[in-house]
BAPAFI-792402 format. One record per residue (C-alpha): residue number from 1; x, y, z; residue in three letters. Coordinates in nm, 3 decimals, padded with zeros to 5 digits. Layout:
BEGIN
[pt NUM; [X; Y; Z]; "ala"]
...
//
This chain:
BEGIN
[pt 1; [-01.961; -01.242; -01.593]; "unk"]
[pt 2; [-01.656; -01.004; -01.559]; "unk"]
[pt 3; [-01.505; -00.919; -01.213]; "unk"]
[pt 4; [-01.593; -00.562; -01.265]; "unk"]
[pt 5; [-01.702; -00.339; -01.542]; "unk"]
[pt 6; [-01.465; -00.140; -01.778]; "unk"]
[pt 7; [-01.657; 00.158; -01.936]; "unk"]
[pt 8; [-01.604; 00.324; -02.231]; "unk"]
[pt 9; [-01.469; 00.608; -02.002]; "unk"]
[pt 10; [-01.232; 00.378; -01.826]; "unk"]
[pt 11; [-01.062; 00.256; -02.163]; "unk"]
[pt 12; [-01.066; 00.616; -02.267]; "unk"]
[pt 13; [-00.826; 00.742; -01.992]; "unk"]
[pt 14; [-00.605; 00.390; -02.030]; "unk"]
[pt 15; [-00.529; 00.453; -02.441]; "unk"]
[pt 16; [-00.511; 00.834; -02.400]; "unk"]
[pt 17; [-00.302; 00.894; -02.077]; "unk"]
[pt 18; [-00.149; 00.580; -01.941]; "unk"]
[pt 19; [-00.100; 00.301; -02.198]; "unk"]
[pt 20; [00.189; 00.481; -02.392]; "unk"]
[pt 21; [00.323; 00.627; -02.045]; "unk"]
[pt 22; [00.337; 00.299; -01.836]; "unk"]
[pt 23; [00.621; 00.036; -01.913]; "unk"]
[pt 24; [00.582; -00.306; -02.014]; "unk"]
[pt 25; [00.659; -00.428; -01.709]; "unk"]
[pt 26; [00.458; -00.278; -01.382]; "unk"]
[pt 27; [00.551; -00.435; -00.999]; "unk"]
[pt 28; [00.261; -00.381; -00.800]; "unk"]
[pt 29; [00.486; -00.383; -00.423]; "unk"]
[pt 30; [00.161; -00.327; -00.203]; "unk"]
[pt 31; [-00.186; -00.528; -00.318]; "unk"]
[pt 32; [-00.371; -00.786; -00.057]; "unk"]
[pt 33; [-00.479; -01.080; -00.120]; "unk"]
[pt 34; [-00.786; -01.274; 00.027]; "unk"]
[pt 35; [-01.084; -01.499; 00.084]; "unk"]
[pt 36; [-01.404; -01.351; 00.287]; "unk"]
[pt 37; [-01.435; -01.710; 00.435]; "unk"]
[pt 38; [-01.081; -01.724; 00.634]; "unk"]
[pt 39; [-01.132; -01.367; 00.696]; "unk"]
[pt 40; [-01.193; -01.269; 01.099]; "unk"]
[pt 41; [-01.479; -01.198; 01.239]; "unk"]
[pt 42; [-01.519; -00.866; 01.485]; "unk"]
[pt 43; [-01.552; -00.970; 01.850]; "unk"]
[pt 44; [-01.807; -00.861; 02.022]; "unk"]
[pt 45; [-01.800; -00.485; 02.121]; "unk"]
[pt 46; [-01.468; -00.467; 01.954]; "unk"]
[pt 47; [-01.325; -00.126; 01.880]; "unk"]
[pt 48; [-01.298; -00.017; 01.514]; "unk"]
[pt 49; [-00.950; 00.173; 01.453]; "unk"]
[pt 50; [-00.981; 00.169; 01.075]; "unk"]
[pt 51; [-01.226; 00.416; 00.844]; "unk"]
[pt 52; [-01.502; 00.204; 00.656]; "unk"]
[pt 53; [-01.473; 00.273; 00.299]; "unk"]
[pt 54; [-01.172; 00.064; 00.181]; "unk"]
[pt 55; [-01.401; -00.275; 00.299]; "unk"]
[pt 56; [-01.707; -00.146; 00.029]; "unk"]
[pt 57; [-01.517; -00.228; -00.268]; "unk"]
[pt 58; [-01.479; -00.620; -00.234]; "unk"]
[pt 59; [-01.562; -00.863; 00.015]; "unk"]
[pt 60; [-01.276; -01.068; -00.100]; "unk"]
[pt 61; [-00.959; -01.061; -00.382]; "unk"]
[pt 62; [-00.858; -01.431; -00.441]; "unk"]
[pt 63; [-00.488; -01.432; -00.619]; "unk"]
[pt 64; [-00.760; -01.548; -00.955]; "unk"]
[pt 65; [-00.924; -01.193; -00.898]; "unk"]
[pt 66; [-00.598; -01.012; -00.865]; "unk"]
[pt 67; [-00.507; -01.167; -01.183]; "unk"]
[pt 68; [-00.784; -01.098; -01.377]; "unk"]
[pt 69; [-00.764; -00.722; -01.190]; "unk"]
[pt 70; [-00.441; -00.675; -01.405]; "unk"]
[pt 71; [-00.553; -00.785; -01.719]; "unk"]
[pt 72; [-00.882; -00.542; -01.728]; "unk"]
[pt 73; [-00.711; -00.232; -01.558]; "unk"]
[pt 74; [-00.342; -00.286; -01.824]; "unk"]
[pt 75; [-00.436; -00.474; -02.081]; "unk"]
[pt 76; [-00.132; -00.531; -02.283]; "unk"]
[pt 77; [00.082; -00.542; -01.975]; "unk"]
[pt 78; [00.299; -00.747; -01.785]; "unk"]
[pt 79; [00.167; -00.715; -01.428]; "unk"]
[pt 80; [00.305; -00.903; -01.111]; "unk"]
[pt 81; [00.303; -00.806; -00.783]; "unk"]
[pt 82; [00.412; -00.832; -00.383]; "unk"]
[pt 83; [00.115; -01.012; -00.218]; "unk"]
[pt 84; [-00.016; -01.040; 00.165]; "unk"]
[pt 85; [-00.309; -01.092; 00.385]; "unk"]
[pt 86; [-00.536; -00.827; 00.530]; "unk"]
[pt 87; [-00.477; -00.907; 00.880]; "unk"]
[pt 88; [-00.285; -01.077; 01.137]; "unk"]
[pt 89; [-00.570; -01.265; 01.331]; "unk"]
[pt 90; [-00.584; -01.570; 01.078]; "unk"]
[pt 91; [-00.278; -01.774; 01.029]; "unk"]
[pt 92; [-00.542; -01.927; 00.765]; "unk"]
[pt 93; [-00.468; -01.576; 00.583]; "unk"]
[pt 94; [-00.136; -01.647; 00.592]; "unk"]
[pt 95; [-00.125; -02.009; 00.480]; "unk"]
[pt 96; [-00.339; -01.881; 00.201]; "unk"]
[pt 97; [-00.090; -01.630; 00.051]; "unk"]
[pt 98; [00.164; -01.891; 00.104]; "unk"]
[pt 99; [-00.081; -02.097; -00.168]; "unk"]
[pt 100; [-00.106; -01.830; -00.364]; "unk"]
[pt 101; [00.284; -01.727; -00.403]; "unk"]
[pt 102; [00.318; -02.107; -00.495]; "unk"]
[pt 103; [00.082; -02.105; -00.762]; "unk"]
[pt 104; [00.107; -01.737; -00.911]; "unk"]
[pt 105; [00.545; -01.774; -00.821]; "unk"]
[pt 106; [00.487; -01.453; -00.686]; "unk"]
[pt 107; [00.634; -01.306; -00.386]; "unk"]
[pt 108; [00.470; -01.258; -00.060]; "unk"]
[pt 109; [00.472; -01.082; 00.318]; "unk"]
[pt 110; [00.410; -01.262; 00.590]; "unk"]
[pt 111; [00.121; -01.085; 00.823]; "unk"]
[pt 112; [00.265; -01.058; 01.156]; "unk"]
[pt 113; [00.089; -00.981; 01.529]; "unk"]
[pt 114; [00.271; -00.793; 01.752]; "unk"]
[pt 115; [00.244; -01.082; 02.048]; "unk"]
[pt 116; [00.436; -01.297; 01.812]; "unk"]
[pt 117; [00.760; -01.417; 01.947]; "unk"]
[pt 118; [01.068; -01.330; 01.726]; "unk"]
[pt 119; [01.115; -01.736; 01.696]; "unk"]
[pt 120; [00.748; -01.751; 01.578]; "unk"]
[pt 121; [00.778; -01.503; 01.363]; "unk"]
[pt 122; [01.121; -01.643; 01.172]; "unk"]
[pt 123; [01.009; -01.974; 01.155]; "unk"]
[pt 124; [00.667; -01.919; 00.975]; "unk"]
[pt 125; [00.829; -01.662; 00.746]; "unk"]
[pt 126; [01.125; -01.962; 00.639]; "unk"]
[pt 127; [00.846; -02.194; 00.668]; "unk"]
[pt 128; [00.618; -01.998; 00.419]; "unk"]
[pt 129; [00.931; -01.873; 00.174]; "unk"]
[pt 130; [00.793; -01.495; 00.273]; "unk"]
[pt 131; [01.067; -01.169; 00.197]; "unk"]
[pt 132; [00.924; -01.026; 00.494]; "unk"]
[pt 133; [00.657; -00.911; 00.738]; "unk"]
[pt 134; [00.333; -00.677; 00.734]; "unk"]
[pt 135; [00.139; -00.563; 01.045]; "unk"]
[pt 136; [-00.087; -00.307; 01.087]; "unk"]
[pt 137; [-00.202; -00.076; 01.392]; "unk"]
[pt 138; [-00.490; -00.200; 01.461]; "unk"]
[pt 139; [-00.288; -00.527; 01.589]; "unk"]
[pt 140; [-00.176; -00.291; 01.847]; "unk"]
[pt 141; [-00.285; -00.367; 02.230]; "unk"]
[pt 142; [-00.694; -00.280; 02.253]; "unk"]
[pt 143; [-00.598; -00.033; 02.572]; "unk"]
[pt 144; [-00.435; 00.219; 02.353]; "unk"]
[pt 145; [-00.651; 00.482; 02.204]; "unk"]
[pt 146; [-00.615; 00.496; 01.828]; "unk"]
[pt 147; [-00.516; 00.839; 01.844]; "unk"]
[pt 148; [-00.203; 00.716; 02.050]; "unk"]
[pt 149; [-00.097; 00.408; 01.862]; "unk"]
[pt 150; [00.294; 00.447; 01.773]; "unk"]
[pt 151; [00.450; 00.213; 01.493]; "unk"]
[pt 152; [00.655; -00.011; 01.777]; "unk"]
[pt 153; [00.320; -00.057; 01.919]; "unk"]
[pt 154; [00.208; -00.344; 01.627]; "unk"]
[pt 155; [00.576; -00.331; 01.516]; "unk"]
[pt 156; [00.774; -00.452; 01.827]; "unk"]
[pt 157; [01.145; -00.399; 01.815]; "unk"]
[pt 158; [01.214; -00.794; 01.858]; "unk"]
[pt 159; [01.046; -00.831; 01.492]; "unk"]
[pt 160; [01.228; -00.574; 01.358]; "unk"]
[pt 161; [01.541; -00.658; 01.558]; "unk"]
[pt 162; [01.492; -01.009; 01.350]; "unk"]
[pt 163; [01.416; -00.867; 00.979]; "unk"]
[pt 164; [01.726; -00.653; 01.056]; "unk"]
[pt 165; [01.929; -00.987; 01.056]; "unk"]
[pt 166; [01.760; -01.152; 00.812]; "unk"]
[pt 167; [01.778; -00.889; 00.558]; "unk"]
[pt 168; [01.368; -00.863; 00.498]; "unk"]
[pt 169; [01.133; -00.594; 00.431]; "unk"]
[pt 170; [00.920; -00.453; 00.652]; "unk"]
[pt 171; [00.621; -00.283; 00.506]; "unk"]
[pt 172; [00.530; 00.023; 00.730]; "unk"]
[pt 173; [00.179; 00.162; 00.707]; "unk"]
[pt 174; [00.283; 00.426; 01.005]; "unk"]
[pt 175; [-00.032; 00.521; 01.244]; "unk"]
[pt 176; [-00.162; 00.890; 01.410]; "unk"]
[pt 177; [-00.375; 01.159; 01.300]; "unk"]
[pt 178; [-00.086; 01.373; 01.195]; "unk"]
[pt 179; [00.026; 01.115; 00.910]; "unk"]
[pt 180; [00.330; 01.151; 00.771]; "unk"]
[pt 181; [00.408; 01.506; 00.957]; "unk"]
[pt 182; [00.356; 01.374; 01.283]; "unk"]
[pt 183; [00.686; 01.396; 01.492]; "unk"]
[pt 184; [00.599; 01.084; 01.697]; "unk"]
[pt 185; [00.588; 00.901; 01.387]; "unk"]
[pt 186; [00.929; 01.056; 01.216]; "unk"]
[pt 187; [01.115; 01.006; 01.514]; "unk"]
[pt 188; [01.025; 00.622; 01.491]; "unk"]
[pt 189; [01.053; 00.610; 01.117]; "unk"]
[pt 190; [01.448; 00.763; 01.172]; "unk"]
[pt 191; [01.498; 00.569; 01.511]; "unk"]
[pt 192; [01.450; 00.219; 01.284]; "unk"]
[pt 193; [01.702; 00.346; 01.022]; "unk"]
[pt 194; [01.924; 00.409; 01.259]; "unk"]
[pt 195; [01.867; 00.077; 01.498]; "unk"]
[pt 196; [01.807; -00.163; 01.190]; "unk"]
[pt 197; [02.033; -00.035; 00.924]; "unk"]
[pt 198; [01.986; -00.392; 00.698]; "unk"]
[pt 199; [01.582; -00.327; 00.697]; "unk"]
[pt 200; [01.414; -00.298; 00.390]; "unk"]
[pt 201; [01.177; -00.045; 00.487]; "unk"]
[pt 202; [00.914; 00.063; 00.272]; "unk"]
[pt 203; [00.703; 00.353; 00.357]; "unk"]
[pt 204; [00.327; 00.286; 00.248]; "unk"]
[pt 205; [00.128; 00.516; 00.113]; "unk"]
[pt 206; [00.394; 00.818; 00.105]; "unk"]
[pt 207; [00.340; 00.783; 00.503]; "unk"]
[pt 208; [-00.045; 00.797; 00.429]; "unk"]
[pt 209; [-00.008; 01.205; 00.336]; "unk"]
[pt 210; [-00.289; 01.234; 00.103]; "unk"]
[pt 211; [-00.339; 01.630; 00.126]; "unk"]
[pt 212; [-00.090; 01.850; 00.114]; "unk"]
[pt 213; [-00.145; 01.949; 00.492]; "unk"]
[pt 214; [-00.015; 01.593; 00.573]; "unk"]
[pt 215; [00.333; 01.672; 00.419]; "unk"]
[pt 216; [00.455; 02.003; 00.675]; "unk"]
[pt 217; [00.807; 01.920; 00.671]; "unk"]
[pt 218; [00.828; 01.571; 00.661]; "unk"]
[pt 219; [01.047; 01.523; 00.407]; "unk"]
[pt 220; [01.316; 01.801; 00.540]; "unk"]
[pt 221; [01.337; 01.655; 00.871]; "unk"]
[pt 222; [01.382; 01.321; 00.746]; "unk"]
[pt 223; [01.639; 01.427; 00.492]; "unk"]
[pt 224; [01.847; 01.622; 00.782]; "unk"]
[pt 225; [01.916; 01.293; 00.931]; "unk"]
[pt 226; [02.107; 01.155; 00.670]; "unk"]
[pt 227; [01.937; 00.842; 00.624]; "unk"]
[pt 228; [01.758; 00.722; 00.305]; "unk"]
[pt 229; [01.399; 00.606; 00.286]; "unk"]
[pt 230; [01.219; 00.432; 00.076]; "unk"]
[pt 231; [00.907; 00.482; -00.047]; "unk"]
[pt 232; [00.536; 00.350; -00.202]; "unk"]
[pt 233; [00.292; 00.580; -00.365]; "unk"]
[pt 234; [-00.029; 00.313; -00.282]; "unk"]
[pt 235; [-00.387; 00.446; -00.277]; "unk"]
[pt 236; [-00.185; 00.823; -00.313]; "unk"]
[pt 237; [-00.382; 01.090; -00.537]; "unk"]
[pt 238; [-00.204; 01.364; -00.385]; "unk"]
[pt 239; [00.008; 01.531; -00.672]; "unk"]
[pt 240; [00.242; 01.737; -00.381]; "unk"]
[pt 241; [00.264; 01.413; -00.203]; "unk"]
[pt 242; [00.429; 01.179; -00.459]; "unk"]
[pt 243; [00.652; 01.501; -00.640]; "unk"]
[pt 244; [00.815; 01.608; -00.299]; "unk"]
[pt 245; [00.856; 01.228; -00.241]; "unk"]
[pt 246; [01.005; 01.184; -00.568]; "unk"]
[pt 247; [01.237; 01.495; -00.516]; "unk"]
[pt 248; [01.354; 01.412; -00.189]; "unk"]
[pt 249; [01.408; 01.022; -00.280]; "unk"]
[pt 250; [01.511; 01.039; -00.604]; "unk"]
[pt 251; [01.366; 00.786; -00.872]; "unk"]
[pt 252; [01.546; 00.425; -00.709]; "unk"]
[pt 253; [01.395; 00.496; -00.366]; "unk"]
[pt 254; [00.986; 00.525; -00.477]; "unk"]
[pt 255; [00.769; 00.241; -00.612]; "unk"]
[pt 256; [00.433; 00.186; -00.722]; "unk"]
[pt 257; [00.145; 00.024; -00.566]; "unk"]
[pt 258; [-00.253; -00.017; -00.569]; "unk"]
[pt 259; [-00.413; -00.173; -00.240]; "unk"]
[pt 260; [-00.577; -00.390; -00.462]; "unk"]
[pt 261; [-00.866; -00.510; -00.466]; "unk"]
[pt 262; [-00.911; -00.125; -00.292]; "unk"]
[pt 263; [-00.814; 00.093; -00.587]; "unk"]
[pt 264; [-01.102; -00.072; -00.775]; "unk"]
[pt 265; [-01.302; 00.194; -00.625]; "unk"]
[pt 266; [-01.450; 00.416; -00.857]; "unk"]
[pt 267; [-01.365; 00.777; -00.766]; "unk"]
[pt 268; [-01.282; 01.055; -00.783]; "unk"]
[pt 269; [-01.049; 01.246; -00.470]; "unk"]
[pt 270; [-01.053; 01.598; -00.394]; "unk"]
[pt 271; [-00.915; 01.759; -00.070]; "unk"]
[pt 272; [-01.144; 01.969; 00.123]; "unk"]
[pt 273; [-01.099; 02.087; 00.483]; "unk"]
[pt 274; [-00.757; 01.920; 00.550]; "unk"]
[pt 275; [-00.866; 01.597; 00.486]; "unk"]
[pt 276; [-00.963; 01.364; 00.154]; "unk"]
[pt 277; [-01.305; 01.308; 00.054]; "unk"]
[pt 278; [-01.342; 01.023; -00.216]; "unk"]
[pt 279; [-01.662; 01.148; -00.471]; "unk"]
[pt 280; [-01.854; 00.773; -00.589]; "unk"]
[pt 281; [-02.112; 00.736; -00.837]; "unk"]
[pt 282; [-02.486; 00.731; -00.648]; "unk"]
[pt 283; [-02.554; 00.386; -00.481]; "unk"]
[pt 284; [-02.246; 00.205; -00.591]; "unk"]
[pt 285; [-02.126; 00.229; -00.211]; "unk"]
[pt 286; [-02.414; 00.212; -00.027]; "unk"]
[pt 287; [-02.499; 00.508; 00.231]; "unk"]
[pt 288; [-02.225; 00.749; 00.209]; "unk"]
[pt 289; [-02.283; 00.869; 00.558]; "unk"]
[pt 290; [-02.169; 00.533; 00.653]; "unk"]
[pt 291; [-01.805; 00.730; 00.597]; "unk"]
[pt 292; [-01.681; 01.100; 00.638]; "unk"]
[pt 293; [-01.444; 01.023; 00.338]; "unk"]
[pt 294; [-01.745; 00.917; 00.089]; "unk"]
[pt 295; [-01.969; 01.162; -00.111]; "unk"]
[pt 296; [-02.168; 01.038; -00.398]; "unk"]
[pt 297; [-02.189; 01.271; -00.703]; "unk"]
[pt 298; [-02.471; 01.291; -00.974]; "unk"]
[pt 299; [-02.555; 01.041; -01.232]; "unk"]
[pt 300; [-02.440; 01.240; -01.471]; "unk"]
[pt 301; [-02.112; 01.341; -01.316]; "unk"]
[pt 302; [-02.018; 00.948; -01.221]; "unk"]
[pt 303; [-01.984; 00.913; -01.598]; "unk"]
[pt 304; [-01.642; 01.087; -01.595]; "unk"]
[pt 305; [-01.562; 00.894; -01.233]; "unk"]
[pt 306; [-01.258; 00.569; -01.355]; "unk"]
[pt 307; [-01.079; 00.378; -01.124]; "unk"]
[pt 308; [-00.899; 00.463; -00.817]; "unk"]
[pt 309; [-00.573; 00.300; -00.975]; "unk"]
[pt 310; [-00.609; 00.518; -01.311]; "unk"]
[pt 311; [-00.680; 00.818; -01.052]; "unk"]
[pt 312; [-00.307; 00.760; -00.869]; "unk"]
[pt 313; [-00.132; 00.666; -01.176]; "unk"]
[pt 314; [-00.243; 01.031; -01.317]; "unk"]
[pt 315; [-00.137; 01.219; -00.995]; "unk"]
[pt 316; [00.195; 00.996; -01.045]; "unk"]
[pt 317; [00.224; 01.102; -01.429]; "unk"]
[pt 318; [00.142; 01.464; -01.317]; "unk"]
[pt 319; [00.415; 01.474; -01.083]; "unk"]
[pt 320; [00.657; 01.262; -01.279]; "unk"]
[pt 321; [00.601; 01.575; -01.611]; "unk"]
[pt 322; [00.668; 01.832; -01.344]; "unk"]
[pt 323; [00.981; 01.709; -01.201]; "unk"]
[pt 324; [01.092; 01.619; -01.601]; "unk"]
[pt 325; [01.167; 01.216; -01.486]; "unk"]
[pt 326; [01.254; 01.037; -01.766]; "unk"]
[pt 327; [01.172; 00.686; -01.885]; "unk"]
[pt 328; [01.397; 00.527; -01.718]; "unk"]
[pt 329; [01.283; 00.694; -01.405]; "unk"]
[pt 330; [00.912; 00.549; -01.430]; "unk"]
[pt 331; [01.014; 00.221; -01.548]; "unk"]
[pt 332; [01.227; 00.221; -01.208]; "unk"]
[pt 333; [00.942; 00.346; -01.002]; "unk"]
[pt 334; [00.704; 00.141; -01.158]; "unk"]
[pt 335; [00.926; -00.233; -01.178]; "unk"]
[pt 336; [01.259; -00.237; -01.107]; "unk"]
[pt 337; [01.322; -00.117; -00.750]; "unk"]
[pt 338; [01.065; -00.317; -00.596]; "unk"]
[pt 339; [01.228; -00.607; -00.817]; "unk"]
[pt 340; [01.578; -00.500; -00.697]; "unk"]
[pt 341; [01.410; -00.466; -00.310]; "unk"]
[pt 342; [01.302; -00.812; -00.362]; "unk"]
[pt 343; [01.544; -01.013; -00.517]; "unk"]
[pt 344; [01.779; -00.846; -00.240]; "unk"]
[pt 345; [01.576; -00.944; 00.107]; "unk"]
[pt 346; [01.509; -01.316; -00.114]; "unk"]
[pt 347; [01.882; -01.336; -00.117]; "unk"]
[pt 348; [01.996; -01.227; 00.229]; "unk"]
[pt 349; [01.727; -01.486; 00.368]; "unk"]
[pt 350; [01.725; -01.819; 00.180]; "unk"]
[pt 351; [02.076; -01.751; -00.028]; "unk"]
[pt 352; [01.923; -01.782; -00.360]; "unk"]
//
C-alpha cells in the first residue's frame, strides 16, 4: 500500500507547473524526522503552546517515509534533505536522527532544550556528527505565557554563544503573535547577528509571515542594520512573503523547505481576517473545529485541493516570475545554498 495517494490532480500540477521549473537537484533544509513510539507523551495538565493541525497529517515520518515522500511528490528528482527531531524532550529522538543520517548519509540538527548546559550540548552534537542545533518555543520555561515567549527564552545565549564558535547553524523558528513584524522578535533576530557573527542562522518559515499583515516592515528594519539574513520559505504560501524575502535577500540568502511529513497536507491556503486558514477535503482531518486554521471544503471542490508542498512551490514559482529570477537563481534557492550552508558549518566543526 502506498504512503499516501497521488491523484490524477496531483500529477497534473507536477508535469504542468513544477517538473520543468524545479532543478534536478532539490535540498530540502527544514523536514523532521520521526517515530510515534519515541515520541513524548503530554504531562498531565500540560499547557499546549502549539496550534493542532500540523500533528493531523502523520503520526510519524520514519527517514523510509521521508524517502519514499520524495519519490511520489518529484518523481524524476534528486531529493535529499537536512533532517531533525520534533522535539527536545527525547534524547531517543535524537539518537534516532543520528541513525537515520548514518543510514540515509544525510545531514542532521541536533534538537536542543534550553536547560542544556553548553558542554551538554557540544558534546552530543560531536558525539552525533550534527551541523547544528534546533529548539523550539515551546521548550521555553512553562511560567511564561505563550504570548510572551522571546527566542533566548528556548534559545539561551550559552547555546548560541557555543554554535558561534563552532561555526553551526542554528535553525530559528522565532515565537509571538506578531510573527515576523514583531519588534521583540527583530530586535533578537539583529541582536544574534550582531553577538554571534559566525552563526549560521536560518530563518524558518520567512519568520512564520504567512499573510501579508505579518510582513509590516520587517524586512526594512532588518535591512537598515546592515546585517545579512538568511532565509527558509518552509510551510510558506504567502506569495508577498517569499518575493519581499527574495528581494531583500537576494537569491544566495533563501532556501527551500517542506516540514515534511507536514506539507503532505492536502490544502488549499487562503488569508482571511489577518490570519491563514488552510481549506481540506471533508473528513480527511477529522473535526475542523478541532483548529481555527482548518475549514473543510465540498467534495467536489477537494478535487482541485494537491499537496501543501506543490501549494508553496507555486507561491515560490509565482514570486520567483515576478521578480524575473533566473535559473540559476532557483537552482540556488532550491540546492545549492543550503549545500554551501552545510558543507560550511560541517567544515568549521569536524575539519572535513
Amino acid at each position: 500500500m502506498a504512503l499516501f495517494e497521488v491523484t490524477d490532480y496531483d500529477r497534473f500540477i507536477y508535469e504542468t507547473e513544477l517538473r520543468d521549473f524545479l532543478p534536478q537537484h532539490i535540498f530540502d533544509v527544514h523536514t523532521h524526522v520521526y517515530l510515534d513510539r519515541l515520541k513524548p507523551r503530554p504531562a498531565a495538565g500540560e499547557v499546549k503552546r502549539t496550534v493542532t493541525w500540523p500533528h493531523l497529517v502523520a503520526k510519524e515520518d520514519s527517514i523510509e517515509d521521508l524517502q519514499e515522500t520524495y519519490r511520489l511528490m518529484f518523481p524524476g528528482k534528486q531529493a535529499e534533505a537536512l533532517i531533525f527531531s520534533c522535539s527536545a524532550r527525547s534524547e531517543e529522538q535524537n539518537d534516532y536522527i543520528v541513525s537515520c543520517m548514518k543510514k540515509s548519509g544525510w545531514p542532521g540538527l541536533y534538537f536542543t532544550h534550553p536547560t542544556q548546559s553548553a558542554e551538554e550540548v557540544e558534546r552530543k552534537v560531536r558525539e552525533g556528527g550534527f551541523v547544528g542545533i534546533k529548539s523550539y518555543l515551546s521548550h521555553s520555561p512553562k511560567y511564561i505565557p505563550e504570548a510572551e515567549i522571546r527566542i533566548f527564552d528556548f534559545f539561551p545565549h550559552e547555546h548560541l554563544k557555543l554554535m558561534d564558535r563552532m561555526g553551526g547553524i542554528v535553525m530559528l523558528h522565532i515565537p509571538r503573535h506578531g510573527r515576523l513584524k514583531d519588534p521583540v522578535n527583530l530586535a533578537q533576530i539583529i541582536e544574534i547577528r550582531e553577538k554571534y557573527p559566525n552563526v549560521r542562522l536560518i530563518i524558518a518559515h520567512i519568520g512564520r509571515a504567512y499573510n501579508k499583515d505579518d510582513i509590516g516592515d520587517a524586512f526594512d528594519v532588518l535591512d537598515r542594520s546592515g546585517l545579512q539574513m538568511t532565509w527558509d520559505f518552509t510551510a510558506n504560501c504567502c506569495e508577498a512573503a517569499i518575493t519581499e524575502c527574495i528581494r531583500h535577500a537576494g537569491t544566495r540568502n533563501v532556501m527551500f523547505g517542506t516540514d515534511f511529513p507536514i506539507l503532505r497536507m492536502r490544502t488549499h491556503r487562503i488569508e482571511e481576517n489577518g490570519t491563514y486558514v488552510n481549506l481540506v477535503p471533508p473528513g480527511l482531518y477529522g473535526d475542523p473545529a478541532q483548529d481555527p486554521h482548518l475549514r473543510e471544503v465540498s467534495a467536489a471542490e477537494a478535487e482541485k485541493i494537491t499537496f501543501f508542498a506543490y501549494e508553496e512551490l507555486l507561491s515560490f514559482k509565482r514570486a520567483c516570475i515576478t521578480l524575473g529570477v533566473p535559473r540559476s537563481g532557483v537552482e540556488d534557492m532550491m540546492c545549492n545554498n543550503a549545500l554551501r550552508i552545510i558543507e560550511g558549518a560541517r567544515k568549521d566543526i569536524y575539519g572535513v
